[in-house]
DSSP file (Angstrom, degrees, kcal/mol; ACC not computed):
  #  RESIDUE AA STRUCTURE BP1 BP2  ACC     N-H-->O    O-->H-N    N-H-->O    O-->H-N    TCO  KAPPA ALPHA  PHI   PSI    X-CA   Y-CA   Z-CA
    1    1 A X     >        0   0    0      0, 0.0     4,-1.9     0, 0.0     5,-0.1   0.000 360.0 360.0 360.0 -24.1   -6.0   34.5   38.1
    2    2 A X  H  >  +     0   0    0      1,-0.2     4,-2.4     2,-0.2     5,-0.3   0.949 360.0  61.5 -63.7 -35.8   -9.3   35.1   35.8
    3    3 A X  H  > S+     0   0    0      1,-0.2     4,-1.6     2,-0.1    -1,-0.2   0.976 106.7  40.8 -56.9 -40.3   -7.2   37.2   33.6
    4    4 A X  H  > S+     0   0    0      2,-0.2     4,-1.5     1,-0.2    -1,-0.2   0.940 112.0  57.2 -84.6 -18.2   -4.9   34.3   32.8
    5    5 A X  H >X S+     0   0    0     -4,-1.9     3,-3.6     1,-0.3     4,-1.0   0.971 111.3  42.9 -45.2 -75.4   -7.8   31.8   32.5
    6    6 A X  H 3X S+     0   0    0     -4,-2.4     4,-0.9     1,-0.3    -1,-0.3   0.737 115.1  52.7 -34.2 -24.5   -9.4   33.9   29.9
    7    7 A X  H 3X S+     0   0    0     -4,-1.6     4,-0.9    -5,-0.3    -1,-0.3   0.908 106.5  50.4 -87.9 -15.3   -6.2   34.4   28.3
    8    8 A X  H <X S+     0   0    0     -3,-3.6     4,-1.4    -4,-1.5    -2,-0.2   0.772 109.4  48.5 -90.7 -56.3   -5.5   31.1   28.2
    9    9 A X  H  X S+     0   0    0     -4,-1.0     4,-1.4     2,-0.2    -1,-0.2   0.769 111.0  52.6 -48.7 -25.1   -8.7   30.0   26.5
   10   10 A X  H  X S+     0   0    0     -4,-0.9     4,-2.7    -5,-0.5    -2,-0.2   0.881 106.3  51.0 -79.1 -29.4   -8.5   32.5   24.1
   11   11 A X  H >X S+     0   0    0     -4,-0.9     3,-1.3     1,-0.2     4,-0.7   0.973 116.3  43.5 -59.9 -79.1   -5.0   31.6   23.2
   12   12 A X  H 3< S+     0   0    0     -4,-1.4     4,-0.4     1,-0.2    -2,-0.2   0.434 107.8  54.3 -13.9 -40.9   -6.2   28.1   22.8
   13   13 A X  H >X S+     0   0    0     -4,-1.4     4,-2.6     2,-0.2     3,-1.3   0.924 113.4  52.7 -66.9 -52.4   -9.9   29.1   20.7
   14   14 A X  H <X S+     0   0    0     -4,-2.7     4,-1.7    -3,-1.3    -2,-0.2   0.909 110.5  42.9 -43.6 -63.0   -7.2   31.1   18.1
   15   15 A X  H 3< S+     0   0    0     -4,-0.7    -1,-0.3     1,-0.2    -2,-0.2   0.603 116.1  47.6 -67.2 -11.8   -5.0   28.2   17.6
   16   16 A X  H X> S+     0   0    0     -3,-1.3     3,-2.0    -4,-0.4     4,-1.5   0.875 115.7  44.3 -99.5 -35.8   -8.0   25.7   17.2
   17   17 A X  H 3< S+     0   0    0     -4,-2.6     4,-0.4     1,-0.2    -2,-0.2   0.827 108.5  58.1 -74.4 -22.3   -9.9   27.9   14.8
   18   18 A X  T 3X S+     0   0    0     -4,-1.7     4,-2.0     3,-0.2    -1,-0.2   0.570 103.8  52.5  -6.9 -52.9   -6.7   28.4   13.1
   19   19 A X  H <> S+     0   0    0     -3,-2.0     4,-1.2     1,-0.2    -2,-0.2   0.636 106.4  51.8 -98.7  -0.5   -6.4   24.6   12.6
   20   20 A X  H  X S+     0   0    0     -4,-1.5     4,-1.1     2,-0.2    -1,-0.2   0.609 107.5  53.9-103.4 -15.3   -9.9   24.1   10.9
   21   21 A X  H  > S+     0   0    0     -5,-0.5     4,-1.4    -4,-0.4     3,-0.3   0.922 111.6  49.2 -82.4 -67.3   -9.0   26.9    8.6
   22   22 A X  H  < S+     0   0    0     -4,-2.0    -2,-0.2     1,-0.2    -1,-0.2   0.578 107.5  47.2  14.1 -73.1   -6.2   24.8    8.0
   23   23 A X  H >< S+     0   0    0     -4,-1.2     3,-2.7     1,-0.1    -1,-0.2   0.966 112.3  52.3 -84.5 -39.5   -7.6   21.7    7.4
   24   24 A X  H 3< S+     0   0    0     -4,-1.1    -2,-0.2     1,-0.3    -1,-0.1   0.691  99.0  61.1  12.5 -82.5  -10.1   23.3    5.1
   25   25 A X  T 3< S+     0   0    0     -4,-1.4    -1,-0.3    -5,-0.1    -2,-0.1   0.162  91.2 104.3 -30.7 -21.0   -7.6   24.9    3.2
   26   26 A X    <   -     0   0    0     -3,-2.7    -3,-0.1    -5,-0.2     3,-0.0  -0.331  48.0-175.2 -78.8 124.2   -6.6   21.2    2.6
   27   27 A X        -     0   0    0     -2,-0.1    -1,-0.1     3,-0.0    -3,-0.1   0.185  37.5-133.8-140.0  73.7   -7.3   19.5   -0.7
   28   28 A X        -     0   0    0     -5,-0.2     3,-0.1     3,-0.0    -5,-0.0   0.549  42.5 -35.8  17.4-174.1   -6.2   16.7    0.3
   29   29 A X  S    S-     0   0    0      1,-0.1     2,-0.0     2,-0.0    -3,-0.0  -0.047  74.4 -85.4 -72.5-174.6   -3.7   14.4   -1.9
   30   30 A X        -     0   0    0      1,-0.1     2,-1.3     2,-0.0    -1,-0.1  -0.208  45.7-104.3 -74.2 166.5   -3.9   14.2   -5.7
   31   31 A X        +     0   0    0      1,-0.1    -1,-0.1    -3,-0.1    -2,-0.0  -0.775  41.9 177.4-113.7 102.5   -6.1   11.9   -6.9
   32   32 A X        +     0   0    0     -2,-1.3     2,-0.4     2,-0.1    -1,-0.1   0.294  29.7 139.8 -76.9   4.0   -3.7    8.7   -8.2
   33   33 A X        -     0   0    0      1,-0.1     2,-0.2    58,-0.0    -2,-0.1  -0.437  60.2-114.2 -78.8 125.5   -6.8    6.1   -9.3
   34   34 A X        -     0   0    0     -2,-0.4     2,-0.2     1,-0.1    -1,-0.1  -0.227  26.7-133.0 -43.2 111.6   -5.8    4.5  -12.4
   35   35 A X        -     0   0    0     -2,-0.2     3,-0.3     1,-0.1    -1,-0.1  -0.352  17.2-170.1 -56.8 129.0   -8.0    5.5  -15.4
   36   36 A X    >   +     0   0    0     -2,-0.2     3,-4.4     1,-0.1    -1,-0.1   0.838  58.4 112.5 -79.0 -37.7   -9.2    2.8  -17.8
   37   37 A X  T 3  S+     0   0    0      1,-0.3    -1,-0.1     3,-0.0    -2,-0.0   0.332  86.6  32.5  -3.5 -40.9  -10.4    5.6  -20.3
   38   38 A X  T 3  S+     0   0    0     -3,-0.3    -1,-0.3     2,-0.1     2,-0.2   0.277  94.9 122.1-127.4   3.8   -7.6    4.5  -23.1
   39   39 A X    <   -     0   0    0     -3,-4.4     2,-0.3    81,-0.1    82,-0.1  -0.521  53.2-144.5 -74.4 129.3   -7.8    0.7  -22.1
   40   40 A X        -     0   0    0     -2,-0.2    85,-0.3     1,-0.2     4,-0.3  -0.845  14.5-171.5 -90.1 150.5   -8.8   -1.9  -24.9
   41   41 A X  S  > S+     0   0    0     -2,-0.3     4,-1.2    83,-0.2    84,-0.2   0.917  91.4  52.5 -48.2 -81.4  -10.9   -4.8  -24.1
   42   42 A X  H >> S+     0   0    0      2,-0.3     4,-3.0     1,-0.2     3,-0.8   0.925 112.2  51.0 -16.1 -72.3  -10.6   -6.6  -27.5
   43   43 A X  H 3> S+     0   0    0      1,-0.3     4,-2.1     2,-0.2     3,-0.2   0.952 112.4  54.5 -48.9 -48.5   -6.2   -6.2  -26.9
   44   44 A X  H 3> S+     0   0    0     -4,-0.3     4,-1.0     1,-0.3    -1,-0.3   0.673 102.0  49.4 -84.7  -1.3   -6.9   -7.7  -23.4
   45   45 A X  H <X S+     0   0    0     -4,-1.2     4,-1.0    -3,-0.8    -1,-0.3   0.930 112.8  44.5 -57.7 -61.6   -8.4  -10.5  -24.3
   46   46 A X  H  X S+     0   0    0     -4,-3.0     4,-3.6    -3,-0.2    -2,-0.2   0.832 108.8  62.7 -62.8 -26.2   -5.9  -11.4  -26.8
   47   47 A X  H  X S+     0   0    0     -4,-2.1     4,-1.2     1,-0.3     6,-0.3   0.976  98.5  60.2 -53.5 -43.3   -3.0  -10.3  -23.9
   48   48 A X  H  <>S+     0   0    0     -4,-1.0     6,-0.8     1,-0.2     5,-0.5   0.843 108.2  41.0 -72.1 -21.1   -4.4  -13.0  -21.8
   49   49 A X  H ><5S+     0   0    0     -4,-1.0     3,-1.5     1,-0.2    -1,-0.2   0.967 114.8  44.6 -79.5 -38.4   -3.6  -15.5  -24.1
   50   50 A X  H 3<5S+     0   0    0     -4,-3.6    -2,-0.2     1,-0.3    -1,-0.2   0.476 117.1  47.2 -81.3  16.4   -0.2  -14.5  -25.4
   51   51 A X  T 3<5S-     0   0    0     -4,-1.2    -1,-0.3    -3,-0.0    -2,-0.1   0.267 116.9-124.4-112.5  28.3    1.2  -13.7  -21.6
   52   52 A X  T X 5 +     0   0    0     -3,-1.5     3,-1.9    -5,-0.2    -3,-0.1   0.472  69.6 142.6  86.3   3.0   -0.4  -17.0  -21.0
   53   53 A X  G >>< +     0   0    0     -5,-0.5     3,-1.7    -6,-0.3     4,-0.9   0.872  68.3  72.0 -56.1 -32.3   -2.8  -16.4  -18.2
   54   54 A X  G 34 S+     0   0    0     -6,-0.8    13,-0.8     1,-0.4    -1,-0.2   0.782  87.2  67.9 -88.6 -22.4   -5.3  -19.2  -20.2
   55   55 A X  G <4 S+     0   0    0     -3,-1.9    -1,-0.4    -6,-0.2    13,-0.3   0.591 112.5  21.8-101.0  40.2   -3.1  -21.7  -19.2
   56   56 A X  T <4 S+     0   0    0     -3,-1.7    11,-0.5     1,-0.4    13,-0.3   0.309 125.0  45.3-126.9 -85.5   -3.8  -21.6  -15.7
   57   57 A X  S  < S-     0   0    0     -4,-0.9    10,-0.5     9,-0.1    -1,-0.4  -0.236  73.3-130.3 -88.1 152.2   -7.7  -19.7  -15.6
   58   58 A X        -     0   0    0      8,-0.2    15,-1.4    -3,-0.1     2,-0.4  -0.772  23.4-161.9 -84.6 139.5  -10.7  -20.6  -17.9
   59   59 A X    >   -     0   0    0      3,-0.5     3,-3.9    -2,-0.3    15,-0.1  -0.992  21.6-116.0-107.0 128.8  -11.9  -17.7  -19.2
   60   60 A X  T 3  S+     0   0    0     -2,-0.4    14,-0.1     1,-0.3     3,-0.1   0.524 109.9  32.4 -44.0 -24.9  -15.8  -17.6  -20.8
   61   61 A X  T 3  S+     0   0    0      1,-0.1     2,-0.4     2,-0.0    -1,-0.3  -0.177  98.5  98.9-132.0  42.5  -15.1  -16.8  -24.5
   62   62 A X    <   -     0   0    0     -3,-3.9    -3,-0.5     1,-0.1    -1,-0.1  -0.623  45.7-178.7-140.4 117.9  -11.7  -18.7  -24.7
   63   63 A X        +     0   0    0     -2,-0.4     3,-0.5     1,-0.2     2,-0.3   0.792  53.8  68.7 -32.2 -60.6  -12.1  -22.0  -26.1
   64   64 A X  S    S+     0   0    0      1,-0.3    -1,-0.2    -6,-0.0    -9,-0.1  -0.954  97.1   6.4-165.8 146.7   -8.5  -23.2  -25.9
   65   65 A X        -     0   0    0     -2,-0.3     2,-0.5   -11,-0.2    -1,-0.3   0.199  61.7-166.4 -97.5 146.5   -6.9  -23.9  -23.9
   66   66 A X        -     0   0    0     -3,-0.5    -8,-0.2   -11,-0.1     2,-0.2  -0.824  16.9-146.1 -89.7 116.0   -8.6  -23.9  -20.7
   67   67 A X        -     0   0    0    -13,-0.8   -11,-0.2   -10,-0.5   -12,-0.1  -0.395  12.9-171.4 -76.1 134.0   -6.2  -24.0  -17.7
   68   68 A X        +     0   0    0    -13,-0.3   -11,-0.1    -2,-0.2   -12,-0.1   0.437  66.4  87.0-117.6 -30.8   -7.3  -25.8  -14.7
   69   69 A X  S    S+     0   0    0    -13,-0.3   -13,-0.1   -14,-0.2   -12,-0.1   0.921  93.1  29.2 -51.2 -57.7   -4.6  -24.8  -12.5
   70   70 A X  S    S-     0   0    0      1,-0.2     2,-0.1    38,-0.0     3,-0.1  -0.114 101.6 -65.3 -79.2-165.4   -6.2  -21.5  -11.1
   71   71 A X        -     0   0    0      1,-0.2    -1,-0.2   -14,-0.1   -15,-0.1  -0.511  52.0 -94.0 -66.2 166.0   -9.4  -20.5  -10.7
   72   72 A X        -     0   0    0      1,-0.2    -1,-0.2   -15,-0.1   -13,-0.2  -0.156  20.9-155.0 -59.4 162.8  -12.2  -19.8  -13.3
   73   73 A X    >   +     0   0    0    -15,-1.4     3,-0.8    -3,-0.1    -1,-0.2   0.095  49.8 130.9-128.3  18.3  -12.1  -16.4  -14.1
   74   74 A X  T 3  S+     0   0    0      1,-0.2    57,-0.2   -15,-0.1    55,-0.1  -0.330  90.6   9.5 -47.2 151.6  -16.5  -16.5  -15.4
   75   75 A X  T 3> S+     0   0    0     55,-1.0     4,-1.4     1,-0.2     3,-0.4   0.777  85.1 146.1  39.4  33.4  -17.9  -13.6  -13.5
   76   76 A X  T <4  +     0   0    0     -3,-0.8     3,-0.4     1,-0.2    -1,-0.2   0.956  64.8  59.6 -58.9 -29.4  -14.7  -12.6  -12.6
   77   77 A X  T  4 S+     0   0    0     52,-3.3    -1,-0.2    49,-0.3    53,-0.1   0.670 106.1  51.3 -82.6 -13.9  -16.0   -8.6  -12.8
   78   78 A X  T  4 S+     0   0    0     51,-0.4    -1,-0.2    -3,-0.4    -2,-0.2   0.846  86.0 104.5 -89.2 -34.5  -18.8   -9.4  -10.0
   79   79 A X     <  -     0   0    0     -4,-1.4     3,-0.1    -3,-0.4     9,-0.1  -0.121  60.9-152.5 -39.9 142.8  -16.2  -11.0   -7.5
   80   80 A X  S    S+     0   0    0      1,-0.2     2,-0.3     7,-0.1     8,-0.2   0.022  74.2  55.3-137.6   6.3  -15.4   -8.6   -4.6
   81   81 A X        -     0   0    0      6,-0.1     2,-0.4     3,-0.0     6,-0.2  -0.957  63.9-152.1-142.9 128.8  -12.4   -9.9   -4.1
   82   82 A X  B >> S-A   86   0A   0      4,-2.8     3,-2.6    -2,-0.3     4,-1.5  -0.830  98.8  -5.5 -84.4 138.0   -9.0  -10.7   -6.1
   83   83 A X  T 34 S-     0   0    0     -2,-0.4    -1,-0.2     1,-0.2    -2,-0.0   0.502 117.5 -81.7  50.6  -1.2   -7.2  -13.8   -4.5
   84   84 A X  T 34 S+     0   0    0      2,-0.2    -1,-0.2     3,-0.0     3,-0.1   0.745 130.6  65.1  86.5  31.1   -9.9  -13.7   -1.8
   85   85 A X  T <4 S+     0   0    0     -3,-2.6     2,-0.4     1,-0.2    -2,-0.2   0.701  81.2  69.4-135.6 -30.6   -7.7  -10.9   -0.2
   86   86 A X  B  < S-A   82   0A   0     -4,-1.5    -4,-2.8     1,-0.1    -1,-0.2  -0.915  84.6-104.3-132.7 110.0   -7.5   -7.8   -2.3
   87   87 A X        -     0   0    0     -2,-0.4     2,-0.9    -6,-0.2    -5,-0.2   0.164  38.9-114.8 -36.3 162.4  -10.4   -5.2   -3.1
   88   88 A X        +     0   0    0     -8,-0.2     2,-0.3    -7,-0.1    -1,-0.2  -0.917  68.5 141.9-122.3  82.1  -11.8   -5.7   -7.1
   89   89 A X     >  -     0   0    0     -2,-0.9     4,-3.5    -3,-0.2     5,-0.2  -0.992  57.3-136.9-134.1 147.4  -10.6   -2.5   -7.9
   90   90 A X  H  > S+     0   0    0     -2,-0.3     4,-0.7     2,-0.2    33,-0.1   0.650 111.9  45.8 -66.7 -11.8   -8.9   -1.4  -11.3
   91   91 A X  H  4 S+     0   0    0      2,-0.1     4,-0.2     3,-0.1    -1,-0.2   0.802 120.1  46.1-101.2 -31.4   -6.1    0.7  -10.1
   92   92 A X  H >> S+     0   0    0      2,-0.2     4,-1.8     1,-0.1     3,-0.9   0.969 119.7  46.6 -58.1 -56.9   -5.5   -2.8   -7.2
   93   93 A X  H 3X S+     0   0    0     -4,-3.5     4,-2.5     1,-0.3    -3,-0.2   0.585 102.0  56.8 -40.3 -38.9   -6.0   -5.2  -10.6
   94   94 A X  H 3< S+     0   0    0     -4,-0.7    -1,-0.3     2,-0.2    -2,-0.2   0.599 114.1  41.9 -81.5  -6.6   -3.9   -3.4  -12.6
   95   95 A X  H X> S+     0   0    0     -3,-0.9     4,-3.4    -4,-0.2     3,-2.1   0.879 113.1  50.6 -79.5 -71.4   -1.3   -4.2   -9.7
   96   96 A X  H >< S+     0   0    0     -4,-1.8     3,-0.7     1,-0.2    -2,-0.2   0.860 105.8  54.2 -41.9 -67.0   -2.2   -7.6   -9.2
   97   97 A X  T 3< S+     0   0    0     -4,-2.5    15,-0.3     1,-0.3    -1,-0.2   0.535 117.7  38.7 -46.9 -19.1   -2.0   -8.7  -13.1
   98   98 A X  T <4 S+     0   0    0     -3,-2.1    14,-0.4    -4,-0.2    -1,-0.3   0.813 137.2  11.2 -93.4 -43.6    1.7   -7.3  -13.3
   99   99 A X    <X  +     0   0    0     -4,-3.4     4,-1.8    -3,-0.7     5,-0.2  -0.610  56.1 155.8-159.0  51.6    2.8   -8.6   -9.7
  100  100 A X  H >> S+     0   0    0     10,-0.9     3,-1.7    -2,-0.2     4,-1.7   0.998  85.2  56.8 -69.6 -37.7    0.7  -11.0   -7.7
  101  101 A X  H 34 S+     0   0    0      1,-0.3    -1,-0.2     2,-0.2     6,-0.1   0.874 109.0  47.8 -35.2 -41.4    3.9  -12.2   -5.7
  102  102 A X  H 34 S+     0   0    0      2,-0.2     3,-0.3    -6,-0.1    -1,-0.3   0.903 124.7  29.2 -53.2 -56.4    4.3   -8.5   -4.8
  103  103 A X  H << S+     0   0    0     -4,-1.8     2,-0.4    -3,-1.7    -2,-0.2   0.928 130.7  36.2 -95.4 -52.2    0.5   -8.0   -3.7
  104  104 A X  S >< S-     0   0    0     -4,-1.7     3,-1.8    -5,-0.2    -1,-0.2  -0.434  82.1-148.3 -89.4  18.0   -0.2  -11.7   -2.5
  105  105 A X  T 3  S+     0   0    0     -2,-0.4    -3,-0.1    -3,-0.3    -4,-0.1   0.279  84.4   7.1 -17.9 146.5    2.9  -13.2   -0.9
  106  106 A X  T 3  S+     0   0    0     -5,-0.1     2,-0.3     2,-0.1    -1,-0.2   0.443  87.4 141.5  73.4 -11.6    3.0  -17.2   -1.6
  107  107 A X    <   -     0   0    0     -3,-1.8    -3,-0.1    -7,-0.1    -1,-0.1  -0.738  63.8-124.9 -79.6 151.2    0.1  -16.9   -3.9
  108  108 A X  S    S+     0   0    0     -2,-0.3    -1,-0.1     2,-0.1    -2,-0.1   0.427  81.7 113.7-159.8 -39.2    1.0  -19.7   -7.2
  109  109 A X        -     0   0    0      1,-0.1     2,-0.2    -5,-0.1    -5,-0.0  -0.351  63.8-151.6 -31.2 122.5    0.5  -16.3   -9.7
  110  110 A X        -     0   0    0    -10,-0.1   -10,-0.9    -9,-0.0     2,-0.7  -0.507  31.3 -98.7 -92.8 177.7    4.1  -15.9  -11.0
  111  111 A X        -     0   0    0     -2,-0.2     2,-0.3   -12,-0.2   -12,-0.2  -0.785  38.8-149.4-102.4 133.0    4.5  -12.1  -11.8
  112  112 A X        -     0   0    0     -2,-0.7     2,-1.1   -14,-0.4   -61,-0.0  -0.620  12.9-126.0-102.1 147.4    4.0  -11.6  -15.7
  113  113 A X        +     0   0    0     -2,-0.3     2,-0.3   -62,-0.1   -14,-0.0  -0.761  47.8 149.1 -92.0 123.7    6.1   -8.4  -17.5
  114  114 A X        -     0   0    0     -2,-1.1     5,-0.3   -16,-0.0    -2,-0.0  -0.815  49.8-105.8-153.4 130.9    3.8   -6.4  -19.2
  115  115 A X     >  -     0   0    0     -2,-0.3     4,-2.0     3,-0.1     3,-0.2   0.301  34.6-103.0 -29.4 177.2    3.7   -3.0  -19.9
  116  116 A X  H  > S+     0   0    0      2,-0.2     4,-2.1     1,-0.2     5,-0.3   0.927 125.7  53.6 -74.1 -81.5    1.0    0.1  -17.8
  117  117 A X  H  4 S+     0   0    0      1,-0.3     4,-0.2     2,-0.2    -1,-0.2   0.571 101.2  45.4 -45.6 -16.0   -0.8   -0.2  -21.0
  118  118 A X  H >> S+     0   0    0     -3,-0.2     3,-3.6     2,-0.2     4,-1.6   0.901 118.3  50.0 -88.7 -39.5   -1.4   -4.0  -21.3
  119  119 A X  H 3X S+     0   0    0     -4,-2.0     4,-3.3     1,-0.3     5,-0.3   0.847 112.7  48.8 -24.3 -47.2   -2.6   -3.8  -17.2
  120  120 A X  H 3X S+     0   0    0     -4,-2.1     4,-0.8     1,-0.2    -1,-0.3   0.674 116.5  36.9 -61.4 -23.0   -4.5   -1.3  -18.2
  121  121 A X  H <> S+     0   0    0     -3,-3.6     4,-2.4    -5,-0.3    -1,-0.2   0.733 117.9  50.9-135.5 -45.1   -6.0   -3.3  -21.2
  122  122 A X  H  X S+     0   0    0     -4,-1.6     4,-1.3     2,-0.2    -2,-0.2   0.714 109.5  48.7 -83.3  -6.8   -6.1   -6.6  -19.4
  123  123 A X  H  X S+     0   0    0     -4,-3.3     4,-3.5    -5,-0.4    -2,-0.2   0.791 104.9  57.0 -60.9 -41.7   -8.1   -5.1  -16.3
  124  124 A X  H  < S+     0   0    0     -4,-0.8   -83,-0.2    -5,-0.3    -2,-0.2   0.999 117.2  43.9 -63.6 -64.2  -10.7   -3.3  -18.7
  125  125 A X  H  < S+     0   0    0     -4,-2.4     4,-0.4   -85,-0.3     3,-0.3   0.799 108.5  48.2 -48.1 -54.2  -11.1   -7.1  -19.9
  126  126 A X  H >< S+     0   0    0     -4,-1.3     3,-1.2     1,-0.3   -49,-0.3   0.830 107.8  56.4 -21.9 -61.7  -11.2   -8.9  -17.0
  127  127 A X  T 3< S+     0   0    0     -4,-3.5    -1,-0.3     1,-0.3    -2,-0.2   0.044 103.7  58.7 -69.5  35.4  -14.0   -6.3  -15.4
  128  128 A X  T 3  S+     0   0    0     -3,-0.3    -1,-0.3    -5,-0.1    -2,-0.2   0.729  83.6 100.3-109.2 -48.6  -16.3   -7.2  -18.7
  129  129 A X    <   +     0   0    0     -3,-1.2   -52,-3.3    -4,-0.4   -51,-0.4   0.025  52.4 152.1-110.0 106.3  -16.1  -10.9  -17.4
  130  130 A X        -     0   0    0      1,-0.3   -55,-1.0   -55,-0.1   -54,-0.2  -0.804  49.5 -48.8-130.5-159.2  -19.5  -11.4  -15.6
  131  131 A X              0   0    0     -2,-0.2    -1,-0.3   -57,-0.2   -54,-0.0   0.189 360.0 360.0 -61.8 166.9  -21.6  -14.5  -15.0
  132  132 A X              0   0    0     -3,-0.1    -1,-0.2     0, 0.0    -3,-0.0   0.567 360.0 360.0 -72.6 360.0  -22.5  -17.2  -17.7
C-alpha cells in the first residue's frame, strides 16, 4: 500500500505543477479598454449641445441653455460615480452617453444615437469637467 500512496501523490504533484505552468502560460484576455487617444474635447463640447444633453444638465462653460431636469454635470470628472451606480470610467462613460437605458434600467437618460467617435469625443469632455 505505500507504493500506491506515493504513486498517487506523485500523479497528483504532476498534474498540479502542470496547471501552474498553465496558468502562467496564460495571458490572460486581450485588453478591450477604450482609448481616448483620438478623442476631441473642443467636438465634445459642441456634441453636447447639438445631441441636446444641455437641455437636461448645466454644464460649466455652457451659457445657454441650462437644463434643470438632470443633474449639474460641474466637477462631473471628479465624481466616482455615473448615475450614482456605475464606475467613472471612460470605456463605462462611453457606454453610458450612447445607452443609459441599457446601463441604468428606469434611469430618465433617454438613449442618444451617436456614433464610437462622438462617445469617444463626449467622454474626453465630460472627464475635463472638474469643480468651479
Amino acid at each position: 500500500m505505500p507504493g500506491a500512496r506515493g504513486a498517487s501523490k506523485g500523479y497528483s504533484g504532476r498534474w498540479l505543477v502542470l496547471a501552474c505552468f498553465s496558468l502562467v502560460a496564460c495571458d490572460g484576455p486581450p485588453d478591450r479598454t477604450p482609448t481616448l487617444a483620438d478623442a476631441d474635447v473642443a467636438t465634445g463640447r459642441r456634441l453636447v449641445t447639438d445631441k441636446g444633453c444641455v437641455a437636461c444638465h448645466t454644464f460649466p462653460d455652457v451659457k445657454w441653455p441650462r437644463g434643470g431636469l438632470g443633474p449639474s454635470l460641474h466637477g462631473f470628472a471628479r465624481q466616482g460615480l455615473i448615475a450614482g451606480q456605475l464606475p467613472n470610467q471612460p470605456g463605462v462613460l462611453m457606454q453610458f452617453v450612447r445607452n443609459a437605458p441599457g446601463l441604468v434600467p428606469g434611469t430618465a437618460m433617454p438613449a442618444i444615437t451617436m456614433s464610437d467617435q462622438e462617445a469617444r469625443d463626449v467622454t474626453a469632455y465630460l472627464l475635463t469637467l472638474q469643480s468651479r
